[in-house]
C-alpha positions in Angstrom: 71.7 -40.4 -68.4 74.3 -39.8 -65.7 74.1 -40.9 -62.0 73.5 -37.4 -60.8 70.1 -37.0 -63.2 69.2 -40.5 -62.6 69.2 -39.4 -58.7 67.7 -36.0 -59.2 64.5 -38.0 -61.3 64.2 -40.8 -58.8 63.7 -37.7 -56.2 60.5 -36.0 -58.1 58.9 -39.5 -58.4 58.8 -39.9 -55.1 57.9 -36.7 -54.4 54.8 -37.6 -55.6 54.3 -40.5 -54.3 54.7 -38.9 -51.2 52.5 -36.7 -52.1 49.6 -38.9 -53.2 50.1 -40.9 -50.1 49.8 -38.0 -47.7 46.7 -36.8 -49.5 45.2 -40.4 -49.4 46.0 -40.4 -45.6 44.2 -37.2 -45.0 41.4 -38.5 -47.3 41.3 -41.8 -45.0 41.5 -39.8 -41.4 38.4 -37.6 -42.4 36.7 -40.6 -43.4 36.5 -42.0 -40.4 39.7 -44.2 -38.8 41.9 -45.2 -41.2 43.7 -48.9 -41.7 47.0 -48.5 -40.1 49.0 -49.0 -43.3 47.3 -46.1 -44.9 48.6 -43.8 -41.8 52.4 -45.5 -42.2 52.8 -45.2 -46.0 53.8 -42.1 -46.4 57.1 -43.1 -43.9 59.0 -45.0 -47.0 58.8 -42.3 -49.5 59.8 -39.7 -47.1 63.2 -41.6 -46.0 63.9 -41.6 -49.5 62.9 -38.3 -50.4 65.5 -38.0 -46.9 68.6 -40.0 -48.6 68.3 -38.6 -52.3 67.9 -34.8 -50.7 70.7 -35.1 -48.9 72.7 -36.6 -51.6 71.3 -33.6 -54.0 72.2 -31.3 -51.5 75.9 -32.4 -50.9 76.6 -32.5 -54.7 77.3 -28.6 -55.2 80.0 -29.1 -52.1 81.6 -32.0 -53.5 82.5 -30.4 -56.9 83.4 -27.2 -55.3 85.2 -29.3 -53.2 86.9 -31.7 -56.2 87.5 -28.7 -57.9 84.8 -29.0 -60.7 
């Protein structure tokens, strides 16, 4: 598996931790008032889904750009 897959799977598994982790946070809030680490969890999936998008996102313009 090359760098570029590895990247691109890394980016739907936390995808869905993301998305488990925003659905647990709505789950908490209507349950009443939630622990404050429940409310904050979904911040370190989304600066990764942030980093690995924007590498996934580059990637077309740096081959165009290398000539691949």
């Amino acid at each position: 598996m090359n760098w570029n897959k590895g990247v691109r799977q890394f980016h739907r598994w936390v995808s869905i931790a993301f998305t488990v982790a925003v659905i647990a946070n709505f789950v908490a809030m209507g349950l009443g008032e939630p622990f404050p680490w429940v409310v904050y969890a979904p911040l370190p999936p989304l600066f990764l889904l942030l980093f690995t998008g924007l590498y996934l996102f580059v990637l077309p313009y740096a081959a165009k750009r290398r000539g691949g």
